[in-house]
C-alpha positions in Angstrom: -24.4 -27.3 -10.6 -25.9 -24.2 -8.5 -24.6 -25.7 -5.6 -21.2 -26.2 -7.0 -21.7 -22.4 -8.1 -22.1 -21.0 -4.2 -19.7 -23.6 -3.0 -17.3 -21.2 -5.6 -18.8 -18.2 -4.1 -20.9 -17.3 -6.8 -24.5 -15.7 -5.8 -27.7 -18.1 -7.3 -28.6 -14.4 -9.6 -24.5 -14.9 -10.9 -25.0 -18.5 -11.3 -28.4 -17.9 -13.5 -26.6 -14.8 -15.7 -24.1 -17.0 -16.3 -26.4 -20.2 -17.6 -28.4 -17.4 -19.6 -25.3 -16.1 -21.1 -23.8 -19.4 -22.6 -27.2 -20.9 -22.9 -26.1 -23.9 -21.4 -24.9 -25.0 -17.6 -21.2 -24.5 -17.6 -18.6 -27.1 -17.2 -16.8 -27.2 -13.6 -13.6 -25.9 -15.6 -16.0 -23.2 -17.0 -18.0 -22.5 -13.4 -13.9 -22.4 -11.8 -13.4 -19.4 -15.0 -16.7 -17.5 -14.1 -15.8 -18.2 -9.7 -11.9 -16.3 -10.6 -13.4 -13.6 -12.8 -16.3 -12.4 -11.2 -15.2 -12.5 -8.0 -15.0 -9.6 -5.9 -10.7 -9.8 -6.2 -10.5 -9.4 -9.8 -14.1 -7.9 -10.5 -14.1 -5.3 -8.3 -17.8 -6.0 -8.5 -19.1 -3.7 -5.6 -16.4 -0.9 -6.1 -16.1 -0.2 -10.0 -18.7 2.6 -9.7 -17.5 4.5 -7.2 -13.7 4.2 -8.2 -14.3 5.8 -11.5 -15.3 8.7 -9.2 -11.6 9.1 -8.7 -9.2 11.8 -10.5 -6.5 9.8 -12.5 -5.1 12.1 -14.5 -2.6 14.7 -14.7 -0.2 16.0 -17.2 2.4 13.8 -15.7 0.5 10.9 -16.0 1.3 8.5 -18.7 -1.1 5.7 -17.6 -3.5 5.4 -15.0 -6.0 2.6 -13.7 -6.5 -0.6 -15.4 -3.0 -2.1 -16.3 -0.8 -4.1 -13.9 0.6 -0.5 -12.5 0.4 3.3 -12.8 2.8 5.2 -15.0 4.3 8.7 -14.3 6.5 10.9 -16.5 9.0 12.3 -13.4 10.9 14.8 -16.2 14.1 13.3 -18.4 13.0 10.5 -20.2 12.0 8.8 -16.8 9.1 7.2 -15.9 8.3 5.9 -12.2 5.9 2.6 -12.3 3.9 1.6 -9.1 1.2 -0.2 -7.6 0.1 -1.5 -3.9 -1.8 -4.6 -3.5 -3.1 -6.7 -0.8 -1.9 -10.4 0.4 -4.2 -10.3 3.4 -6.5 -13.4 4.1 -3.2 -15.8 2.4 -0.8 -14.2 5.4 -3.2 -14.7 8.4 -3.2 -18.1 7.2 0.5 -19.0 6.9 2.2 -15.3 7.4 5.4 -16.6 5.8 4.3 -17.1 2.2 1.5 -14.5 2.6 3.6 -11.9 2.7 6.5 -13.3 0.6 4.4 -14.2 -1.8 2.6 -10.4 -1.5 5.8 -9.0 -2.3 6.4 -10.9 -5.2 3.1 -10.4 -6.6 3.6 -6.9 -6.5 7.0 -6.5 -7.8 6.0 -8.5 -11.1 3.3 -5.7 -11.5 5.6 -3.9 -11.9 8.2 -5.3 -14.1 5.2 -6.6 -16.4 5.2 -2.9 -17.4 8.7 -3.2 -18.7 10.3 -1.1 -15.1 13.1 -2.6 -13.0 12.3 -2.6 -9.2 14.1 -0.1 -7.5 12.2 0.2 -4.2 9.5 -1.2 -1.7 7.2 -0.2 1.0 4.9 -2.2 3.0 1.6 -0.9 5.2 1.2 -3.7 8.2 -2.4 -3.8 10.5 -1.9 -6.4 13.2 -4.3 -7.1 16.3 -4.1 -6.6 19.8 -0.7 -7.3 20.9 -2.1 -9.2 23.7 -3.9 -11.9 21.0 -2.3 -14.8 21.1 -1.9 -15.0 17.5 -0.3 -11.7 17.1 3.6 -12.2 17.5 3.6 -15.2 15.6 1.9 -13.1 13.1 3.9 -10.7 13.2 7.5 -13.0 12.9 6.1 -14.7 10.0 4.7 -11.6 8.2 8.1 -9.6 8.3 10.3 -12.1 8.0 8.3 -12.7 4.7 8.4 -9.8 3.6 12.3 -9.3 4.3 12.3 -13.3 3.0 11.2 -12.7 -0.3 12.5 -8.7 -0.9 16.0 -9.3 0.5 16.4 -12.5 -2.0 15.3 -10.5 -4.8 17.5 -7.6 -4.8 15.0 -4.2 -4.3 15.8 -2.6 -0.8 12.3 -2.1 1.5 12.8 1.6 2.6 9.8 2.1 4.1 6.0 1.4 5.9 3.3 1.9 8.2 2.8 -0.9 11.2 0.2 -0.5 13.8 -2.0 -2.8 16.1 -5.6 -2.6 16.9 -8.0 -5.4 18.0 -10.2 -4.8 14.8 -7.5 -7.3 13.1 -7.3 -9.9 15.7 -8.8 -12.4 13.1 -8.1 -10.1 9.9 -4.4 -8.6 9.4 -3.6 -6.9 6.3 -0.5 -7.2 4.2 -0.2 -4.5 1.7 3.0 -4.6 -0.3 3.6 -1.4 -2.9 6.4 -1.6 -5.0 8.1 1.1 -6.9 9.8 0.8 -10.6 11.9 2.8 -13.1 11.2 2.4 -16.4 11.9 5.0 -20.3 9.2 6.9 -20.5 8.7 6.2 -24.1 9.1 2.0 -23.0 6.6 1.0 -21.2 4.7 -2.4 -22.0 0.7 -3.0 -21.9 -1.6 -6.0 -21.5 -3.7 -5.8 -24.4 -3.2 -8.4 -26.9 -3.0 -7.6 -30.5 -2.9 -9.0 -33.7 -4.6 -12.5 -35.1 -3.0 -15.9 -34.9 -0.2 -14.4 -32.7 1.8 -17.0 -30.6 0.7 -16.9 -26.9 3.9 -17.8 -24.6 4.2 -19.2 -21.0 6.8 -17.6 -19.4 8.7 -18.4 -16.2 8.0 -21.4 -13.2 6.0 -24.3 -13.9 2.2 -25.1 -12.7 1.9 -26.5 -9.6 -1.5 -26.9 -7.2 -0.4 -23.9 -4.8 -3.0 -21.0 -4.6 -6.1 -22.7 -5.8 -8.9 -20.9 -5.3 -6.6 -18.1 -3.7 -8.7 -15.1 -5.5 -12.0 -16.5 -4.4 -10.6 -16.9 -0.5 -9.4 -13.4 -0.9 -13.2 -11.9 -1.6 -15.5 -13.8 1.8 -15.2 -13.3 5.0 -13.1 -15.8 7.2 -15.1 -18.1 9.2 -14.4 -20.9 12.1 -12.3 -22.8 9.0 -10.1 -20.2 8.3 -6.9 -22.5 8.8 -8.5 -25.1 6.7 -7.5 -22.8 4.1 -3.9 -23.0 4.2 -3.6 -25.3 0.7 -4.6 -21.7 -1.1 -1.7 -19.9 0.1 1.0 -19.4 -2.9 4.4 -20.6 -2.0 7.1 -17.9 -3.8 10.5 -18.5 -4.9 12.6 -14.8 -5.1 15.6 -16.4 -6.8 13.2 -17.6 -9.4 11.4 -14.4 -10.1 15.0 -12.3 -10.0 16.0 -14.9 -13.0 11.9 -14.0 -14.3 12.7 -10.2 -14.4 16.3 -10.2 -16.0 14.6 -12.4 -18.7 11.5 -10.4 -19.0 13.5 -7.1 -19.3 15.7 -8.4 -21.9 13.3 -10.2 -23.9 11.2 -6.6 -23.8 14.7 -4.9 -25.0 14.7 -7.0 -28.1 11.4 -5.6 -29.7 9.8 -9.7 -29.2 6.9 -8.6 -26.6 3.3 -7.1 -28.5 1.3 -7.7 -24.7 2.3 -9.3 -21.3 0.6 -9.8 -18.2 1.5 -11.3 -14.9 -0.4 -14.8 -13.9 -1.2 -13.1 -10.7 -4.7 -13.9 -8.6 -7.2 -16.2 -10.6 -3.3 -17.3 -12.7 -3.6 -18.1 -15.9 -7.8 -17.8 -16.2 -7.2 -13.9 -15.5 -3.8 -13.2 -17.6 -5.3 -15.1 -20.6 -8.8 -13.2 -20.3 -7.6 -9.8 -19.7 -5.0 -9.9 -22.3 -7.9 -10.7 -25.1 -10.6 -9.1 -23.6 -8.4 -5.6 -23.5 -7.5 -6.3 -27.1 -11.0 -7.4 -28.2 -9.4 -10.5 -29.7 -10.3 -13.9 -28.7 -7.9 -16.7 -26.8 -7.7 -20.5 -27.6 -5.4 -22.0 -25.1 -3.8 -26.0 -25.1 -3.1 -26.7 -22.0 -1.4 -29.9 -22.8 1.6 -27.2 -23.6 1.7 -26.2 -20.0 4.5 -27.0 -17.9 3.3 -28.7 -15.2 5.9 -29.6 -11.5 2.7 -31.6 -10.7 1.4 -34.9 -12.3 -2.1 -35.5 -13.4 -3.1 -31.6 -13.0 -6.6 -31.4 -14.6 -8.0 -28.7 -16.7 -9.6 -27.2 -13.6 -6.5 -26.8 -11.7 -4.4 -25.3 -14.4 -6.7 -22.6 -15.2 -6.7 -21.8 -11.0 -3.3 -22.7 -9.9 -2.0 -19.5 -8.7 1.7 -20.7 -8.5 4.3 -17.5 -8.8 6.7 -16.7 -10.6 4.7 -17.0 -13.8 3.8 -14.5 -17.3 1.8 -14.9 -20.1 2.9 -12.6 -23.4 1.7 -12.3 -26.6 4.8 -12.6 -29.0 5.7 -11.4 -32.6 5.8 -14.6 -34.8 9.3 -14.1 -36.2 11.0 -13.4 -32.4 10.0 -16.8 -31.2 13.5 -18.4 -31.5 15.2 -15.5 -30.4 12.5 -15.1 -27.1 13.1 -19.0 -26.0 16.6 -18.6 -26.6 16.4 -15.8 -23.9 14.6 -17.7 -21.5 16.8 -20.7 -22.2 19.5 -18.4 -20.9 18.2 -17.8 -18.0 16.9 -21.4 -16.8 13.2 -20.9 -17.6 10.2 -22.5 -19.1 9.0 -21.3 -22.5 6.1 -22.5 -23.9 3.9 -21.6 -26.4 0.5 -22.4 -25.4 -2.3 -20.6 -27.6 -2.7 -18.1 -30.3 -4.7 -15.3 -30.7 -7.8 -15.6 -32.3 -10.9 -13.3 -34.0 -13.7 -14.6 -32.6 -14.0 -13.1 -29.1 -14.2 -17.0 -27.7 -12.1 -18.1 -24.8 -11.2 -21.5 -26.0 -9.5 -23.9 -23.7 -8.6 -27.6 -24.6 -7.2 -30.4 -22.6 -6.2 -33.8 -24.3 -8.2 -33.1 -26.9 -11.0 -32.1 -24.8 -12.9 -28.5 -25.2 -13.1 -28.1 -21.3 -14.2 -24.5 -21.7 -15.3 -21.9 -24.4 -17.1 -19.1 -23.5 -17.3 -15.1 -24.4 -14.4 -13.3 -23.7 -15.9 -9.6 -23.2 -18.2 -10.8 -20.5 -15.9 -13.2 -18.6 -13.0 -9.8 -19.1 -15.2 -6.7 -19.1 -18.7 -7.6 -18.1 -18.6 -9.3 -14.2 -21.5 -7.9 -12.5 -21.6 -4.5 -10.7 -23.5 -3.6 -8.0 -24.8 -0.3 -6.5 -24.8 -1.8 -2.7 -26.7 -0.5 -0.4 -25.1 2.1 1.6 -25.2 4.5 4.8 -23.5 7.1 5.8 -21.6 6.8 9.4 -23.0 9.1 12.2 -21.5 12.6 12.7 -19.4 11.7 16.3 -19.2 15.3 18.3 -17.1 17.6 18.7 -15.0 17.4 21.9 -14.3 20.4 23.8 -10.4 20.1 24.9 -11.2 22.7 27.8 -13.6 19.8 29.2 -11.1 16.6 28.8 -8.4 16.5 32.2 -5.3 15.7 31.4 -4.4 11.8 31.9 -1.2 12.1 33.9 1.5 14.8 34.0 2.6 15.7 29.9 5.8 14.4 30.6 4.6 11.1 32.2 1.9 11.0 29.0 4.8 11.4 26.9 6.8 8.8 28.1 3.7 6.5 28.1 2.7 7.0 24.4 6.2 6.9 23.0 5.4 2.9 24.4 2.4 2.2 22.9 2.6 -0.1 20.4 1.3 2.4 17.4 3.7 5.0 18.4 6.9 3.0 19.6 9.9 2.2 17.5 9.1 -0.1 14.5 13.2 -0.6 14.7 12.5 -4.2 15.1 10.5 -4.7 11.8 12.9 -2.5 9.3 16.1 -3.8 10.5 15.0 -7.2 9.3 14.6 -5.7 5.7 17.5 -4.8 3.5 17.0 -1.0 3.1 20.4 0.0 1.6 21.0 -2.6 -1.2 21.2 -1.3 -4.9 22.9 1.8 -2.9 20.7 4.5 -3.7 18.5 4.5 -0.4 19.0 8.2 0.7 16.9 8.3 3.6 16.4 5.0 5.6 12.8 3.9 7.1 12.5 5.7 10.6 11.4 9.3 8.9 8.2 11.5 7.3 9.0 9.3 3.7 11.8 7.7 1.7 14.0 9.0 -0.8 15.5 7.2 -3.9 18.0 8.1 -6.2 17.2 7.2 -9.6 20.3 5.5 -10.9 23.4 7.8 -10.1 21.5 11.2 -10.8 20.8 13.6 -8.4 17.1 13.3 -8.9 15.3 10.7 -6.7 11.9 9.7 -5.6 10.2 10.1 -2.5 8.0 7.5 -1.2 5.6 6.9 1.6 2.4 4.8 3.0 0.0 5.5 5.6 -3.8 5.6 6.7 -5.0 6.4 10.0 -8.1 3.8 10.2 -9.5 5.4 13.4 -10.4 8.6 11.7 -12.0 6.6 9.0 -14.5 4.5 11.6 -15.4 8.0 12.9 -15.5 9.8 10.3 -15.1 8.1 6.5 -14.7 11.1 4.7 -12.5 13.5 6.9 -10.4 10.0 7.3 -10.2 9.7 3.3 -8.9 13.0 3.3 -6.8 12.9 5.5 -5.2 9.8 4.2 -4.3 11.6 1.1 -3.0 14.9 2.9 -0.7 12.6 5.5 1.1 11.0 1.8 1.5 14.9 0.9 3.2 16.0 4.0 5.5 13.1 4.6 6.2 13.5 0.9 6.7 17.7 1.1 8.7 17.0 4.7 11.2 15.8 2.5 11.3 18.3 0.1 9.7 16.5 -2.6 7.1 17.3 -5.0 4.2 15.0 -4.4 2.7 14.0 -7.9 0.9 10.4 -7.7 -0.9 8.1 -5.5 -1.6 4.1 -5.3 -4.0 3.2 -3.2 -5.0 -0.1 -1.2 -8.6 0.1 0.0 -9.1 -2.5 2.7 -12.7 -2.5 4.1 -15.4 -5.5 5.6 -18.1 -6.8 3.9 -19.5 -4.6 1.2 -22.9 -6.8 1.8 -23.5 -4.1 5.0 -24.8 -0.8 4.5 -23.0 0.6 6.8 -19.8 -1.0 5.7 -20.2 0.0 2.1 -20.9 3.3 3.8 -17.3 3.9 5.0 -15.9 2.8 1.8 -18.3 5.3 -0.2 -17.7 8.1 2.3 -13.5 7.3 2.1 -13.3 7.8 -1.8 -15.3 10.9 -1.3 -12.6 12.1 1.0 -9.7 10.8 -0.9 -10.9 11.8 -4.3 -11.8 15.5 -2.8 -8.0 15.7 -1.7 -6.4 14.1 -4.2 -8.4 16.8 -6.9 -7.0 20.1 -4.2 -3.4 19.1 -4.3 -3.5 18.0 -8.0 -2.3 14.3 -6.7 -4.2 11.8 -9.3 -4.8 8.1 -7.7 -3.2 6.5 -10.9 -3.3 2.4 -9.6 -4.4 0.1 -6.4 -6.3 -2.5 -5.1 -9.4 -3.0 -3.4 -9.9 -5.4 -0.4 -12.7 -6.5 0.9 -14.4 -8.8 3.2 -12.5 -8.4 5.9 -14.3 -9.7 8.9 -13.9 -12.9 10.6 -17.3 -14.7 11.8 -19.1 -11.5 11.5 -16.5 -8.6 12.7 -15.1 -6.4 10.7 -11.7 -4.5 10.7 -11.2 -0.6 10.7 -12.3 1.0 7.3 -8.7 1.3 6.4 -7.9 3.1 3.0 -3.9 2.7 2.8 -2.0 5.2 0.9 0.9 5.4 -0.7 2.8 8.5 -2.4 5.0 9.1 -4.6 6.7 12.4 -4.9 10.1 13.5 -6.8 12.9 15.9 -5.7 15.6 17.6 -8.0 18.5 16.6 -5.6 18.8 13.7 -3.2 21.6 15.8 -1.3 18.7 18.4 -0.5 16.5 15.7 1.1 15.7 16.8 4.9 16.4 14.8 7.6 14.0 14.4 10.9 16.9 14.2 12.9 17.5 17.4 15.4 21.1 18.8 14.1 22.9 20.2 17.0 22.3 22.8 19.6 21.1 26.5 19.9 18.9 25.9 17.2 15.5 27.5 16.3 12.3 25.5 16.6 9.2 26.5 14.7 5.7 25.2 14.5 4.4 25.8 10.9 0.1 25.2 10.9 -2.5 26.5 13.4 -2.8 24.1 16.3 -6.4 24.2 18.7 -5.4 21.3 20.4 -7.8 18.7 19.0 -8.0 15.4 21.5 -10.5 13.8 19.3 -9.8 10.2 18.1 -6.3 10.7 19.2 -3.6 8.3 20.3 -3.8 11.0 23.8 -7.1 9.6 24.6 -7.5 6.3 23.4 -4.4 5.0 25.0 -4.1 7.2 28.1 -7.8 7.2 29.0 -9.2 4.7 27.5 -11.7 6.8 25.3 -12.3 6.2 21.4 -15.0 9.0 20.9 -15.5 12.5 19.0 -14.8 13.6 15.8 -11.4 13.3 14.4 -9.4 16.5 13.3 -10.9 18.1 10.4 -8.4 18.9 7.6 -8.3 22.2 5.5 -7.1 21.3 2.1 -6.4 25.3 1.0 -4.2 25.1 4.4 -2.6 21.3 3.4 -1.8 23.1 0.0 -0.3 26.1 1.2 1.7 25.1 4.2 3.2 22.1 2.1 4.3 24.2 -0.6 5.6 26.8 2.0 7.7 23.7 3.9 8.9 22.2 0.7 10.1 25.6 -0.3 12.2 26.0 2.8 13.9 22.4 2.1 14.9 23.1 -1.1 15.9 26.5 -0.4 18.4 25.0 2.4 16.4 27.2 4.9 15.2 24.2 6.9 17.9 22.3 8.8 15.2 19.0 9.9 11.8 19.0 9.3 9.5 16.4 10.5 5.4 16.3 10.1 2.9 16.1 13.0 0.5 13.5 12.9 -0.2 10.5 15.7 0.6 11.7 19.0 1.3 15.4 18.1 3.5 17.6 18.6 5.5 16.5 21.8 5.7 12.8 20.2 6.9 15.1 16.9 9.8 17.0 19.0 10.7 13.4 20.8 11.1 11.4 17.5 13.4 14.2 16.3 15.6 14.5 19.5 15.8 10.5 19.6 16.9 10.3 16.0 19.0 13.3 15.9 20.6 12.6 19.5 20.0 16.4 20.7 17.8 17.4 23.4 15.7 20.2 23.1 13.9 23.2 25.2 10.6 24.1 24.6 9.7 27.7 26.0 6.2 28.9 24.1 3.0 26.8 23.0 0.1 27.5 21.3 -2.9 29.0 23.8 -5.3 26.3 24.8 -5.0 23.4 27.8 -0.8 22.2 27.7 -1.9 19.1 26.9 -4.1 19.5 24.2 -1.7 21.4 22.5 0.9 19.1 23.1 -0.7 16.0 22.4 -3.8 16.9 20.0 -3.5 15.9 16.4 -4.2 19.0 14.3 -3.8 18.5 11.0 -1.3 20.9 8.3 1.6 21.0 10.7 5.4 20.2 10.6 7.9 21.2 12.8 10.8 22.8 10.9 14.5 23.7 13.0 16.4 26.8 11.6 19.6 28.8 12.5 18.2 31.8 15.1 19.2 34.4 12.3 17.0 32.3 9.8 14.1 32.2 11.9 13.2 35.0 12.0 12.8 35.6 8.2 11.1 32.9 7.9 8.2 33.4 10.5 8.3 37.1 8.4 7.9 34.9 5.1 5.2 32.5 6.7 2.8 35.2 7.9 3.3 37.0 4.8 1.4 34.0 2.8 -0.9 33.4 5.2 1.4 30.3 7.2 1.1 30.4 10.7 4.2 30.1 12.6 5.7 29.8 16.3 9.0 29.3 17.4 8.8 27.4 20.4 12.2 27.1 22.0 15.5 25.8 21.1 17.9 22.4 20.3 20.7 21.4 22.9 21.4 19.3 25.7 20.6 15.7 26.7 17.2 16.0 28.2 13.7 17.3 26.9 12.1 20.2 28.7 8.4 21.0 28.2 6.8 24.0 29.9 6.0 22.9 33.4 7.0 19.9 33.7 10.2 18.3 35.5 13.4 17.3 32.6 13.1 14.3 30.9 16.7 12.5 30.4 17.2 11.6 26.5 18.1 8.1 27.0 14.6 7.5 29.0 12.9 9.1 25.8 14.8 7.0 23.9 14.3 3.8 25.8 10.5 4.6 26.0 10.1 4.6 22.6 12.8 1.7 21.5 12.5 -0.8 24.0 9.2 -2.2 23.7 8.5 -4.0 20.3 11.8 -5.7 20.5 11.1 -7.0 24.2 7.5 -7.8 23.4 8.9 -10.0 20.2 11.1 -11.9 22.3 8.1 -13.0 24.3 7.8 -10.6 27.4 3.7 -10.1 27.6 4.0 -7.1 30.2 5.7 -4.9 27.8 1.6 -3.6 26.3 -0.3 -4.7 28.8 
C-alpha cells in the first residue's frame, strides 16, 4: 500500500501518519480521501503558516479566508463576494476545458455564498511566443474562457496577459470572479445540526477530473499529456440552470450549509462541510447520480465533474428544495446525514469503503515550515551608465510591439464584456467599473502582478503587486478596499523557491497593512515547473475597489486638444528590470523599482480626489513601459495626439521609459492645472506638467513626430497577426 500511497503523491512520513492515525492501513478509497485532502491543492500544506501572516480584516470585511469566497460590506445593504483561483496544469493540458472549466469553478465560489455573478476577470502567463505550443495555447485558453463565461451570462471586463519563456511548459489560468450578494445573506460551509439531510445538488458523477487536485500539486514531467483524462469537461448552460436553483432554493430559508464539489469533488465538499461544523458525515453513495455505469467507490469520492453542490438541508424543506430543483431540470438527491461522532462514514452497496476522523482528514493535513532562502539583493543600476537602445521614438514604437505591451484587443474581444449592461468601463484601461444593479454606485475591479520584479526581488515585487491593484483601482476614482490573491510559484521542495514565495507575502502583507487593503480570499499554486524549471514567482492580484457614481469613473482616453498634461509622482528614471531593457537590449538585471508606500498612499488619495472632484479629464497609471508607453496608450485610445515639451531631469530615456513607481498621468483644462500642481505641492505630491493634447502625431523632446496611426498600428497589429499564424510578427 506505500507504493500506492506515492503513486497518489503522498510522501512515505504522510503515508506512516496516516497508518498511525487510523491504526490500520487504509483502504484504496480511504488512501484516494487522504491523496485529495492532504494534497498541496486543498491542504495548503507548505503555505498555511505563512498565509496567516496576512491582514484579513477590516471594518468592511464581513468574511475573510476560509470559505468558498471573501465578503465585503460596500455601504447600503450590499455586499461584494470574490475570489481568484487557478486552473493551470488542467489548461496546458487541454486549454479548452482548462480554462472553461476554471471559470466555472470560480463563479460557483461565488454563488455558493448565496451572490449572483455580476463580473469576471482573468490573469493569463503564456510562454515565449515563438514555442510552438504557445498559439494553440493561447486559442484554446481564451476561447475557453469566452466559451464557458459568454454561455453563462457574467460579462469578462477585464485581465492581465503577458508572455515569458518561464511558462513555455507551465501557463497559468487564473480566473477571479466577482458577486453581489445582501449583506445580511450570505451562506457558509459549516454544517450544523444532527441527523440533518445531506443533498446532491446539480449534474451527475461522471469519471472527468479524477485525480485533478493531486495533478494540480507536482510538477509536470515528460507525461504531461498523458494527463489529459484529469481535465474536467464544464457545461455553462448547466451551471446557469445550477445558480438560478441555488439562489432560489437559498431565498426560501431551505439551505443550513453549502459547498461547491470543486477540486478533490465530493471527498472535499463533504469533509469540509463537517469538519467546519465539528459534526461527523456518513455518506451512501448508492444515492449518487451517476452519467457513468459501474463507477466504484473510489471514483465517486474523486470525480471532479462540474456543475455539482453538496448542502446541508433543514428536514421539513426537503419537498419544497427538490421541487425547486425539479424546476429547473436538476438532480436532487439526498445522500447522507449529519452525524455526532466526528467519523467520515462512506458506504457503497452495503460496503463501508471508508470511515475515518473527520478533523484530521478537514483540519489537520500536515504543515510544513520548508526550508527557505532569501533571493540575492540584484544592484542598483545607474541610468547615467545604460545608452539608450535606439532613438526614444524608434524604442517607443518597438515596445508598443512587444508582446507584453502590445494590444491584448485580440483576447477581450472574444469575451462578452457588455452583457447584463452594467459594464461602465470596457477591458483596455487602469481597471473596470461595474454598476451594481441600476444604482449609481459600482465596483472597480482589476488584476495584475509583474513576475519579473518578483524573480529579482520577492519582496519589493509583493509590494508592488498590491500597490499596482491600488492605482489601477484609484485611476478610476475608486476607493480600493479588498484584495484576492492567486499565488502561483514552483516547487515549494526548493529553498530558494519557497524563498520567493516567503519574501512575496512579506511584501504583499506589508502593503496591503499601509493602504488598509485586507487580502480577504485566494488560492495558492504551486509546483509549477516542468522537468525541473520553474516559472516566474508570480503572486497575481486582484482588487476590488467601489466608487459613489459610475458617471464619475475616468477614462484613459486623451479628451481633445489644448489640454494640460501632468505627471503626478517623482520619476528618477529607473531602467532596472524594465520592459526598456529586457526587450530593447536584451538585459534582465538590477534591482526593480523600489516602491514608497507613504508615497503609494498619498498620491493615490490625491488622484482619486481629482476624479471625483471632476478635476481630472483622463487619468491613466504608469507601470510597464513608463511614461512614453503611458502618454501613447492614452492618445491611441482617446484618438488625440499629444506634445510633450518638459521631462523630468535625468537621461531622456530613462525618464521616458523607466518604471518608477507612484505615478499617473492626469489631463486637465490649462486654468485647472495650475491649481492643481498648487494643491499637489501643497500635500507633498510631486507634479509636472509636461506639454499639451492635440493633433494627430506624438511629439517627444528631440525626437522627429511620430504619425498617430503608426502608434496605433505599432501597438494593435501584432497579436492579431501573430494569432493568425505570421511567426515574424515577435521574432
Amino acid at each position: 500500500m506505500l507504493e500506492a500511497a506515492l503513486a497518489h503523491g503522498l510522501k512515505t512520513e504522510e503515508y506512516e501518519r496516516i497508518v498511525a492515525l487510523i491504526g490500520r492501513a487504509p483502504s484504496l478509497t480511504e488512501l484516494g480521501i487522504f491523496s485529495a485532502m492532504w494534497n498541496e491543492h486543498c491542504s495548503y500544506k507548505s503555505s498555511r503558516i505563512h498565509l496567516r501572516k496576512l491582514p484579513t480584516k477590516a471594518p468592511w470585511v464581513i468574511k475573510g479566508p476560509g470559505e468558498n469566497a471573501g465578503v465585503i460590506d460596500i455601504g447600503g445593504g450590499d455586499a461584494c463576494v470574490f475570489k481568484m483561483e487557478s486552473h493551470n496544469h488542467p489548461s496546458f493540458i487541454e486549454p479548452y476545458q482548462g480554462a472553461a472549466t476554471g471559470v466555472g469553478g470560480i463563479l460557483r465560489d461565488v454563488f455558493t455564498m448565496g451572490a449572483r455573478p455580476i463580473a469576471c476577470l482573468n490573469l493569463l502567463r503564456f510562454g515565449r511566443p515563438a514555442h510552438p505550443k504557445t498559439r494553440r495555447l493561447v486559442a484554446g485558453v481564451v476561447a475557453g474562457v469566452g466559451g464557458y463565461g459568454n454561455s453563462f451570462g457574467v460579462p469578462t471586463v477585464g485581465g492581465s496577459t503577458e508572455f515569458d519563456e518561464s511558462y513555455d511548459g507551465n501557463i497559468l489560468v487564473n480566473a477571479m470572479a466577482v458577486g453581489l450578494a445582501r449583506a445580511d445573506s450570505i451562506f457558509y460551509s459549516a454544517a450544523a445540526g444532527v441527523g440533518n439531510p445531506i443533498v446532491y445538488l446539480g449534474s451527475k458523477t461522471g469519471r472527468d477530473g479524477i485525480h485533478g487536485a493531486s495533478m494540480a500539486s507536482a510538477s509536470f514531467e515528460a507525461d504531461a499529456e498523458e494527463k489529459r483524462p484529469t481535465v474536467q469537461v464544464g457545461d455553462p448552460f448547466s451551471e446557469k440552470l445550477l445558480l438560478e436553483a441555488c439562489l432560489e432554493l437559498m431565498a426560501s430559508g431551505a439551505v443550513i450549509a453549502i459547498q461547491d464539489m470543486g477540486a478533490a469533488g465530493l471527498t472535499s465538499s463533504a469533509v469540509e462541510m463537517g469538519a467546519k461544523g465539528n459534526l461527523g458525515i456518513r455518506l451512501d453513495l448508492d444515492a449518487v447520480p451517476c452519467r457513468e455505469e459501474g463507477m466504484t467507490a473510489y471514483e465517486m469520492m474523486l470525480s471532479e465533474s462540474q456543475e455539482r453542490m453538496l448542502m446541508v438541508l433543514k428536514p421539513e424543506k426537503e419537498k419544497e428544495a427538490e421541487a425547486i430543483f425539479v424546476k429547473w431540470g436538476l438532480d436532487f438527491a439526498i445522500i447522507g446525514k449529519t452525524t455526532d461522532d466526528l467519523r467520515f462514514l462512506v458506504e457503497h452497496k452495503g460496503v463501508v469503503e471508508a470511515d475515518l476522523p473527520i478533523k484530521e482528514l478537514g483540519d489537520e493535513a500536515p504543515v510544513y515550515d520548508r526550508p527557505h532562502v532569501p533571493t540575492p539583493k540584484a544592484p542598483i543600476l545607474d541610468a547615467d551608465a545604460i545608452a539608450p537602445a535606439r532613438s526614444n521614438r524608434e524604442a517607443l514604437l518597438a515596445l508598443l510591439a512587444t508582446p507584453d505591451l502590445c494590444s491584448k484587443r485580440w483576447v477581450w474581444e472574444q469575451y462578452d464584456h457588455l452583457i447584463l449592461g452594467n459594464t461602465v468601463r470596457a477591458p483596455g484601461g487602469d481597471a473596470a467599473v461595474v454598476r451594481i444593479r441600476d444604482e449609481r454606485k459600482g465596483l472597480v475591479l482589476t488584476t495584475d502582478v509583474t513576475a519579473r520584479y518578483c524573480a529579482a526581488d520577492p519582496v519589493e515585487g509583493g509590494r508592488q503587486a498590491v500597490v499596482e491593484a491600488w492605482r489601477n483601482i484609484s485611476a478610476r476614482g475608486g476607493q480600493p478596499l479588498a484584495l484576492t490573491d492567486n499565488l502561483n510559484f514552483g516547487n515549494p521542495e526548493k529553498p530558494e523557491i519557497m524563498g520567493q514565495f516567503v519574501g512575496c507575502l512579506q511584501g504583499i502583507g506589508e502593503a496591503a497593512r499601509a493602504l488598509d487593503f485586507p487580502i480577504v480570499s485566494g488560492n495558492v499554486s504551486l509546483y509549477n515547473e516542468t522537468q525541473g524549471t520553474g516559472i516566474l514567482p508570480t503572486p497575481a492580484i486582484g482588487g476590488v475597489g467601489v466608487i459613489s457614481d459610475v458617471a464619475l469613473a475616468s477614462t484613459i482616453a486623451l479628451p481633445g486638444g489644448g489640454k494640460t498634461i501632468l505627471l503626478i509622482g517623482e520619476t528618477k528614471g529607473w531602467l532596472g528590470q524594465s520592459l526598456y531593457l529586457r526587450d530593447l537590449s536584451g538585459r534582465r538585471d538590477g534591482a526593480p523599482p523600489p516602491v514608497d508606500l507613504e508615497a503609494e498612499k498619498r498620491n493615490g488619495d490625491f488622484v482619486r480626489a481629482l476624479v471625483l472632484e471632476r478635476r481630472a479629464l483622463a487619468v491613466h497609471d504608469l507601470s510597464d513601459g513608463g511614461l512614453a508607453v503611458a502618454l501613447a496608450e492614452m492618445a491611441i485610445a482617446g484618438g488625440v495626439g499629444a506634445t510633450i515639451d518638459s521631462l523630468p531631469s535625468g537621461p531622456a530615456h530613462a525618464v521616458l521609459f523607466g518604471e518608477d513607481q507612484a505615478r499617473y498621468l492626469v489631463v486637465a483644462e490649462p486654468a485647472e492645472a495650475a491649481a492643481i500642481e498648487a494643491d499637489a505641492k501643497a500635500v507633498g505630491v510631486a507634479v509636472l506638467a509636461l506639454g499639451a493634447t492635440g493633433g494627430n502625431e506624438l511629439n517627444l523632446p528631440g525626437e522627429a513626430p511620430i504619425l498617430l496611426c503608426d502608434v496605433q498600428h505599432a501597438q494593435q497589429a501584432p497579436l492579431p497577426a501573430y494569432m493568425a499564424g505570421d511567426d515574424s510578427v515577435f521574432a
